[in-house]
Residue, then its C-alpha position, 0 to 999 in steps of 0.5 A: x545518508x540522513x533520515x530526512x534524505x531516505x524518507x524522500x528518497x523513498x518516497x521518490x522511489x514509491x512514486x515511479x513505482x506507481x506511476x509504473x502501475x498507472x500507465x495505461x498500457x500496463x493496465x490494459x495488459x492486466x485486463x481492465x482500467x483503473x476507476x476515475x476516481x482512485x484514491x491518490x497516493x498521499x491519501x492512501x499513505x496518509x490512511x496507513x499511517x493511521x493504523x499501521x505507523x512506521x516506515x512504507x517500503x513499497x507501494x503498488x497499485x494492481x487488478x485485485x478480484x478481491x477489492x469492491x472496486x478490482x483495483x487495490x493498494x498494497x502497501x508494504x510497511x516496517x511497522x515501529x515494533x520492527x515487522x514488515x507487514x503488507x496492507x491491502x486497500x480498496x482503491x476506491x474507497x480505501x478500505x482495508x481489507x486483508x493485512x499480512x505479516x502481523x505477529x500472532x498474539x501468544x496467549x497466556x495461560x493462567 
């Protein structure tokens, strides 16, 4: 399979992944709704891609107590160097608030 048709297949993928979790009964299940004004898909994407560049593996937007909003992206990545790490965004204001996966620096002794 080409490159091209991965990267669009993935991104068909992530798509039903999230219209999955936009389904209002599945968000009533969850105890709340989503805010009118939750960041699309493509923004969220598009604000990874500025700190975290490499490849989205998945993406699911769920209840978060932790985001200011409740709501939160999780974006998983394959990041250039090869890691893959989850990036947790407020849904609302897309801020990033917890990063998990990324290697420790080791610390160099002199």
């Amino acid at each position: 399979m080409s490159r091209r048709r991965l990267t669009i297949a993935m991104a068909v993928a992530a798509g039903l992944a999230l219209e999955i979790a936009l389904h209002p009964s599945l968000a009533r299940e969850e105890g709340g709704r989503m805010p009118h004004d939750t960041a699309s898909i493509g923004a969220v994407l598009q604000r990874v891609a500025q700190t975290h560049p490499g490849q989205v593996l998945k993406v699911e937007l769920e209840p978060d107590e932790d985001a200011a909003s409740a709501w939160a992206y999780e974006v998983k990545v394959l990041t250039t160097t090869g890691h893959v790490i989850e990036i947790k965004l407020d849904a609302v204001s897309m801020t990033v608030f917890e990063v998990e996966g990324l290697p420790r620096e080791r610390s160099r002794e002199d």
